[in-house]
C-alpha positions as MATLAB code, in Angstrom:
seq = 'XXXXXXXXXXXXXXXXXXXXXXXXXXXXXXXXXXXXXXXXXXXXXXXXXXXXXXXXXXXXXXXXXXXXXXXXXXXXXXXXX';
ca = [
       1.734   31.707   43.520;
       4.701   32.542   46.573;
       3.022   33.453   49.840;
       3.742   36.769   51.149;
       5.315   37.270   54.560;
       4.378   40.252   55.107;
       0.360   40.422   55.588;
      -1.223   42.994   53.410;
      -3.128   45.716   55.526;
      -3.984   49.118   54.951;
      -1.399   50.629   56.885;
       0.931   48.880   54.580;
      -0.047   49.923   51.685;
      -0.331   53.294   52.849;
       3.148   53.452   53.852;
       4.311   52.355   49.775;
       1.757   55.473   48.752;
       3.354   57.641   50.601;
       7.006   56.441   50.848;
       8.413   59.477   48.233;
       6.286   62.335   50.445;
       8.938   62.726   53.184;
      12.100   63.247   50.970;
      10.648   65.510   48.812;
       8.991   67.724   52.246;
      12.470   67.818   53.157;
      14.113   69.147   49.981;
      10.905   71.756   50.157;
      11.778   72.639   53.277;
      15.992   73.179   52.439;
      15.164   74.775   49.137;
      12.823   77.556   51.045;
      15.393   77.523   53.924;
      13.295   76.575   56.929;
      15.618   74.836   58.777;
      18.258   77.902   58.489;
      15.390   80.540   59.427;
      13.910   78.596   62.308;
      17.881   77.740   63.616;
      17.544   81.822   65.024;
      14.656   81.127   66.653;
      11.055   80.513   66.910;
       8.960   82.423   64.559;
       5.075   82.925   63.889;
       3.803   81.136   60.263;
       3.676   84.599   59.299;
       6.860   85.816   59.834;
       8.200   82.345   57.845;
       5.839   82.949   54.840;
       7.196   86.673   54.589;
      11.219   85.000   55.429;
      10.267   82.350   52.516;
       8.208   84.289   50.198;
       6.076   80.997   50.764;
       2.332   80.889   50.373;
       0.503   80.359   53.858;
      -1.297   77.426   53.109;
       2.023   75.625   51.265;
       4.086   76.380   54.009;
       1.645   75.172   56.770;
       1.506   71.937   54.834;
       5.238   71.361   55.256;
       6.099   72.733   58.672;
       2.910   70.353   59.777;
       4.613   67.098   57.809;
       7.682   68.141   59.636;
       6.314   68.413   63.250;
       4.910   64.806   61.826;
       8.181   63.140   61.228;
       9.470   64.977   64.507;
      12.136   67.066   62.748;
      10.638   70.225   64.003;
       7.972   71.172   67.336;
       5.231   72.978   67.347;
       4.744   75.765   69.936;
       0.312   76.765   70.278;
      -0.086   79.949   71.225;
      -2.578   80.465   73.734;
      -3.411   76.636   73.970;
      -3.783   75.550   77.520;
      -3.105   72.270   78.885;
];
């Protein structure tokens, strides 16, 4: 049996798991036109979800996985630092 290079570790095989997830957030994201809405400006989750006709908890999902791959910020209101 060949040796792998690569060691096996759980990070690893997470990344093959979830190796489709980021395409696919992306198309969700065109096809509901996020990036268009949020190129006028900031807006509040709710604001998107009415600008979307998105559910609040699907659209939460995706603008999080986008702040995660660093194609969009997140602005907390209120948070201090």
């Amino acid at each position: 049996m060949p040796t792998a290079s690569a060691q096996i570790t759980p990070e690893r095989l997470m990344q093959f798991t979830f190796g489709f997830a980021p395409p696919l957030i992306i198309e969700a994201a065109i096809r509901h036109r996020v990036f268009n809405l949020l190129d006028e400006g900031a807006k509040s989750i709710e604001k998107l979800c009415a600008e979307t006709r998105a559910s609040p908890r699907g659209l939460c999902a995706i603008l999080n996985a986008l702040v995660g791959f660093e194609l969009l910020a997140k602005e907390m209101r209120g948070a201090t630092r």
